[in-house]
PDB file of N, CA, C and O in Angstrom:
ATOM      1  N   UNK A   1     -72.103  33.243   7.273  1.00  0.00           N
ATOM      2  CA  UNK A   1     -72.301  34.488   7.976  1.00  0.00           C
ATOM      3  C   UNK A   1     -70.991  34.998   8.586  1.00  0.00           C
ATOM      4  O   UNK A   1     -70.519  36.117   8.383  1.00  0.00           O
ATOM      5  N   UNK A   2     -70.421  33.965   9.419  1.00  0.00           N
ATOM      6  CA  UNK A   2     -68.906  34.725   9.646  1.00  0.00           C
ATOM      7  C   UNK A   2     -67.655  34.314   8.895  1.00  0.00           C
ATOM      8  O   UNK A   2     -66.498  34.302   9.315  1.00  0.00           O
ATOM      9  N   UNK A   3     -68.165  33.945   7.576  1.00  0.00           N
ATOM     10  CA  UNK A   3     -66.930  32.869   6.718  1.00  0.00           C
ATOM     11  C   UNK A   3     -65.655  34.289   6.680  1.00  0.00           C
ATOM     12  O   UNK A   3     -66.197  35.392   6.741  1.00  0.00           O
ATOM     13  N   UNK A   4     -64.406  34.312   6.607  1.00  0.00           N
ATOM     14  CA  UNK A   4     -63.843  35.358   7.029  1.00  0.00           C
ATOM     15  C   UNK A   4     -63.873  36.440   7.800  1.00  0.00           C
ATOM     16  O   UNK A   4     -63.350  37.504   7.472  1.00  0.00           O
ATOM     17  N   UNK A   5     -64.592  36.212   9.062  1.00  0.00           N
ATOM     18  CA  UNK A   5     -64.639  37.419  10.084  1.00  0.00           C
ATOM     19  C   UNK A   5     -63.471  37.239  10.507  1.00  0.00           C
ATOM     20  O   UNK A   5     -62.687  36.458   9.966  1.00  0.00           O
ATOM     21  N   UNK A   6     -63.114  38.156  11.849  1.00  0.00           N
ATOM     22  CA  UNK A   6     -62.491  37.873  13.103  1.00  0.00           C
ATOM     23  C   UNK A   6     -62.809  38.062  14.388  1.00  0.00           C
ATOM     24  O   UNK A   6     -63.146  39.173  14.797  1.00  0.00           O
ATOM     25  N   UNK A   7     -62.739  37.036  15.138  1.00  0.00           N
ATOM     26  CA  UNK A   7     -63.571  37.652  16.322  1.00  0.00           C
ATOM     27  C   UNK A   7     -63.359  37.256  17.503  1.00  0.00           C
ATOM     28  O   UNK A   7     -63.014  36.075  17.463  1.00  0.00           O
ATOM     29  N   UNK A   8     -63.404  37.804  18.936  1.00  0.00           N
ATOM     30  CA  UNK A   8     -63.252  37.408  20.077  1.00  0.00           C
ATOM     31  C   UNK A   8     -64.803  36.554  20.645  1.00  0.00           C
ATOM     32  O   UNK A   8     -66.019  36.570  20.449  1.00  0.00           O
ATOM     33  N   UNK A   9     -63.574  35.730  21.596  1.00  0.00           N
ATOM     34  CA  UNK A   9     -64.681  34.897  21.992  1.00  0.00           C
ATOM     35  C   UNK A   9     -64.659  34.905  23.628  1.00  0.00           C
ATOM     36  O   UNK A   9     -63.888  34.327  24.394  1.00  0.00           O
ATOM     37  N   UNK A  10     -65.730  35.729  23.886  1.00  0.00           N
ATOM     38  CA  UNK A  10     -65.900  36.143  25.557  1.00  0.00           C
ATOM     39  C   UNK A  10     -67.014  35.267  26.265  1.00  0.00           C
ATOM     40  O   UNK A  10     -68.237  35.235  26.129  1.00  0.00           O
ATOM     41  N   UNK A  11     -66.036  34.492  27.162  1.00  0.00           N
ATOM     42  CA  UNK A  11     -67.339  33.416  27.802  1.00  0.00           C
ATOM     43  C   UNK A  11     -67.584  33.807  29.260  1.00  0.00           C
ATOM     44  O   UNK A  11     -66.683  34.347  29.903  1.00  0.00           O
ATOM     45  N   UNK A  12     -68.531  33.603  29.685  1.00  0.00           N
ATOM     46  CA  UNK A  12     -68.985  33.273  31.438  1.00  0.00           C
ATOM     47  C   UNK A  12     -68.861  31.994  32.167  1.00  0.00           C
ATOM     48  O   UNK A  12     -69.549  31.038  31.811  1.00  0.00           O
ATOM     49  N   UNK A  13     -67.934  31.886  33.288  1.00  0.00           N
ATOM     50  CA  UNK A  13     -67.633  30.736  33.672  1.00  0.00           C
ATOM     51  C   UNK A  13     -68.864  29.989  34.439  1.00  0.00           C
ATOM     52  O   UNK A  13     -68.693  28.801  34.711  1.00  0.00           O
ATOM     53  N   UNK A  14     -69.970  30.547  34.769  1.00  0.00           N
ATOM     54  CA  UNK A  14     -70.929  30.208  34.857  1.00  0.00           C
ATOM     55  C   UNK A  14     -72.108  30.050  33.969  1.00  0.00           C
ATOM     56  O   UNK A  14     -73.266  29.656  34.103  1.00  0.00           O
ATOM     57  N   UNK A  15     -71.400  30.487  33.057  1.00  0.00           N
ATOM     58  CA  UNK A  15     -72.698  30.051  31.344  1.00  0.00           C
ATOM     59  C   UNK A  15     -72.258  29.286  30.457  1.00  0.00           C
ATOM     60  O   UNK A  15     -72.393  28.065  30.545  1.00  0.00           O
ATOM     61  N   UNK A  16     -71.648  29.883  29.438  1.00  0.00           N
ATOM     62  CA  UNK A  16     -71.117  29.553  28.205  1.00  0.00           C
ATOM     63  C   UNK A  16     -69.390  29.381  28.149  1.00  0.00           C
ATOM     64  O   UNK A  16     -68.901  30.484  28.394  1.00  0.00           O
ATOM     65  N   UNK A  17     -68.639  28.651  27.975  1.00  0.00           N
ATOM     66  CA  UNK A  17     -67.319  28.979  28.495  1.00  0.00           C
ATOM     67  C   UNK A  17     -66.939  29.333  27.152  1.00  0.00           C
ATOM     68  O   UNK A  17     -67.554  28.856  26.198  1.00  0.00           O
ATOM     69  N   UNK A  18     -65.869  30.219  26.982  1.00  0.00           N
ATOM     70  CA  UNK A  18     -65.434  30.908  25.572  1.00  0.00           C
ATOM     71  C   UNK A  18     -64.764  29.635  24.905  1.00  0.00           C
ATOM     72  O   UNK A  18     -65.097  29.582  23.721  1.00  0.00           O
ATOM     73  N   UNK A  19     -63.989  28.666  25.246  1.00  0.00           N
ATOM     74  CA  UNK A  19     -63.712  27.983  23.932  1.00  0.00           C
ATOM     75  C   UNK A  19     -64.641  27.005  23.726  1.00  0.00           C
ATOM     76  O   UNK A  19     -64.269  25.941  23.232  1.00  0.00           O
ATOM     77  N   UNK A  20     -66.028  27.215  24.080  1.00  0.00           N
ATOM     78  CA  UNK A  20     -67.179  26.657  23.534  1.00  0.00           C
ATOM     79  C   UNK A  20     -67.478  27.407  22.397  1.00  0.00           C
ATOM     80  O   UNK A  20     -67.324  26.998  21.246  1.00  0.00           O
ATOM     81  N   UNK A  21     -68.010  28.775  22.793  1.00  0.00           N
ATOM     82  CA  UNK A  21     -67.660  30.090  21.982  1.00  0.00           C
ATOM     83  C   UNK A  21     -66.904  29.981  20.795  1.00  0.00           C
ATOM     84  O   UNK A  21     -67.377  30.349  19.720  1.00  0.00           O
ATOM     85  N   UNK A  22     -65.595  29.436  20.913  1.00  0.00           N
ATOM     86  CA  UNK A  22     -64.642  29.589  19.984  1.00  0.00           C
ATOM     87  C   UNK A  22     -65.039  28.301  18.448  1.00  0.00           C
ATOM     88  O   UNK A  22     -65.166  28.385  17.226  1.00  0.00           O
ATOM     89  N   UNK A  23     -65.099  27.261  19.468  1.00  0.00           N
ATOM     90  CA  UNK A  23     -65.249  26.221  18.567  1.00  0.00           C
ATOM     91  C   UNK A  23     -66.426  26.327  17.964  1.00  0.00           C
ATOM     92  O   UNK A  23     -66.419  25.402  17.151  1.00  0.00           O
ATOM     93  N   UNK A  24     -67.531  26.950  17.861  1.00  0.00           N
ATOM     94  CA  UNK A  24     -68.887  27.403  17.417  1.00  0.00           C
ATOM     95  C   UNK A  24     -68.944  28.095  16.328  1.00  0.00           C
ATOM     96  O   UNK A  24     -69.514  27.913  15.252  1.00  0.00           O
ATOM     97  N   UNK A  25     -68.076  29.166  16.869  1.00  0.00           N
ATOM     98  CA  UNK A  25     -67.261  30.157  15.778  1.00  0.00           C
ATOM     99  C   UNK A  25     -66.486  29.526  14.396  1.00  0.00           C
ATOM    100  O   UNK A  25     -66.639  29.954  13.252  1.00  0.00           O
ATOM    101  N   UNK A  26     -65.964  28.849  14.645  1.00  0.00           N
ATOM    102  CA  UNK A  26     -65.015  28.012  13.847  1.00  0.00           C
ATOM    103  C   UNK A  26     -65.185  27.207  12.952  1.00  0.00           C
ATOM    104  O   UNK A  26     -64.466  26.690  12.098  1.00  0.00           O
ATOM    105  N   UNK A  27     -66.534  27.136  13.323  1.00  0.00           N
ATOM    106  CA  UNK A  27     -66.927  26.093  12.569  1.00  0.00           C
ATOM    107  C   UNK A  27     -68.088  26.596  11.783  1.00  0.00           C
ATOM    108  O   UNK A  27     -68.628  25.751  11.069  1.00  0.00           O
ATOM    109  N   UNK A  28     -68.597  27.836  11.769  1.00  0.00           N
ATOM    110  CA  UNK A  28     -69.460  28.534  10.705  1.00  0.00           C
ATOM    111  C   UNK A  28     -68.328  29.537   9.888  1.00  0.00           C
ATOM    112  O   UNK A  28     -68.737  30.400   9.112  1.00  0.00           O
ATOM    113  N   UNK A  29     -66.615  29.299  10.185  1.00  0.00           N
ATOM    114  CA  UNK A  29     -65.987  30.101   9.034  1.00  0.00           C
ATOM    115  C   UNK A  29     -65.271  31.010   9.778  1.00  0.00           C
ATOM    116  O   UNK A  29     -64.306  31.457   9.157  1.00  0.00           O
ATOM    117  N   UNK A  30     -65.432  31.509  11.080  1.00  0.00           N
ATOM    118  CA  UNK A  30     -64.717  32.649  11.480  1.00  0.00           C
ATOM    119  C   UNK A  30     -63.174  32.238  12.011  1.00  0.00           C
ATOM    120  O   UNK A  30     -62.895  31.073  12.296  1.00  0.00           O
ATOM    121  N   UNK A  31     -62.184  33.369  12.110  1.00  0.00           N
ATOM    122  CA  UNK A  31     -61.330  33.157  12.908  1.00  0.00           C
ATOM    123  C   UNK A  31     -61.400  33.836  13.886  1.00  0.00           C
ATOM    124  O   UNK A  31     -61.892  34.952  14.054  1.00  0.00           O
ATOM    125  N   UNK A  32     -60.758  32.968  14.742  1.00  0.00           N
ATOM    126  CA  UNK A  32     -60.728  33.495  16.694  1.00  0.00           C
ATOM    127  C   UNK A  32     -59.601  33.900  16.617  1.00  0.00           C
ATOM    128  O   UNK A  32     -58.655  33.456  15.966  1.00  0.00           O
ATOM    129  N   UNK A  33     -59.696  35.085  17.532  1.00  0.00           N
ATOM    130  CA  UNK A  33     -58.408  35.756  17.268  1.00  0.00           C
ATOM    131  C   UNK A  33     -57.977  35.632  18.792  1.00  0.00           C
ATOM    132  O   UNK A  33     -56.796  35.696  19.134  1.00  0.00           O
ATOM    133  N   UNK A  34     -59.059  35.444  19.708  1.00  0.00           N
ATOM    134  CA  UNK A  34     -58.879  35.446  21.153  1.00  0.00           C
ATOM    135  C   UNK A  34     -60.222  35.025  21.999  1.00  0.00           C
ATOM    136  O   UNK A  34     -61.376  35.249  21.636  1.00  0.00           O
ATOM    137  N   UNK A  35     -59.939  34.565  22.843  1.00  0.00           N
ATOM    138  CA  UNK A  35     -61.118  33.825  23.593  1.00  0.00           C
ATOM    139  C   UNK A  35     -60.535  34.310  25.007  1.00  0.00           C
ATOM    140  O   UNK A  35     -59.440  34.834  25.209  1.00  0.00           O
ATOM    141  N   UNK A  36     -61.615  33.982  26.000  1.00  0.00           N
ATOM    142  CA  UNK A  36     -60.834  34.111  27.101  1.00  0.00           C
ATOM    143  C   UNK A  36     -62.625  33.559  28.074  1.00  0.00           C
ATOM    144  O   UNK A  36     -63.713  33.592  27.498  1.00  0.00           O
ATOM    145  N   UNK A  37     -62.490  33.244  29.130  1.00  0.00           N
ATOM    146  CA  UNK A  37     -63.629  32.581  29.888  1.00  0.00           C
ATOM    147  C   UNK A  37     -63.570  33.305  30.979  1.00  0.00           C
ATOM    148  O   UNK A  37     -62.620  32.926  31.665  1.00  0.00           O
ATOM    149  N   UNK A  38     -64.460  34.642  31.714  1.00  0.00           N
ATOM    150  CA  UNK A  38     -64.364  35.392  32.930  1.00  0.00           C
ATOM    151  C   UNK A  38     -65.552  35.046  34.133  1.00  0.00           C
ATOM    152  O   UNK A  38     -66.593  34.533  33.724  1.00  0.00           O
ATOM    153  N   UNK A  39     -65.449  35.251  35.250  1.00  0.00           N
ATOM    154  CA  UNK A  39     -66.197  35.183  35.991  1.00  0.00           C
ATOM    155  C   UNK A  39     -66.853  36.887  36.648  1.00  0.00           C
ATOM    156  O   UNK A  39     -66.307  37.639  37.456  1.00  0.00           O
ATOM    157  N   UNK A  40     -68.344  37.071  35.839  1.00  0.00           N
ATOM    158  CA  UNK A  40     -68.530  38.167  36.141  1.00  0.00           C
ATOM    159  C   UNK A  40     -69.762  38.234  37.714  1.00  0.00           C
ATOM    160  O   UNK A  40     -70.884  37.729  37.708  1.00  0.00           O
ATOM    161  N   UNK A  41     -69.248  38.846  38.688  1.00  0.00           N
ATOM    162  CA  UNK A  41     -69.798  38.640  39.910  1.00  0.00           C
ATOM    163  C   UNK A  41     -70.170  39.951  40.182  1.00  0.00           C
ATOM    164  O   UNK A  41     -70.731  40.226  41.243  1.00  0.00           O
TER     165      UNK A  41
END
């Protein structure tokens, strides 16, 4: 499904952290082009 995408990987530091995100990604084929982990309050 994402075997050659590209894609950002936007996490919540209270949920999901993005290079969880990333490595998830990565491993069904996509490339991360950027990740980043925010705290939305």
């Amino acid at each position: 499904m994402f075997e050659g995408k590209y894609v950002v990987a936007l996490g919540e530091r209270d949920g999901v952290p993005g290079p969880v995100i990333a490595e998830v990604l990565r491993a069904a084929g996509a490339n991360v082009i950027a990740m980043v982990t925010e705290c939305f309050v």
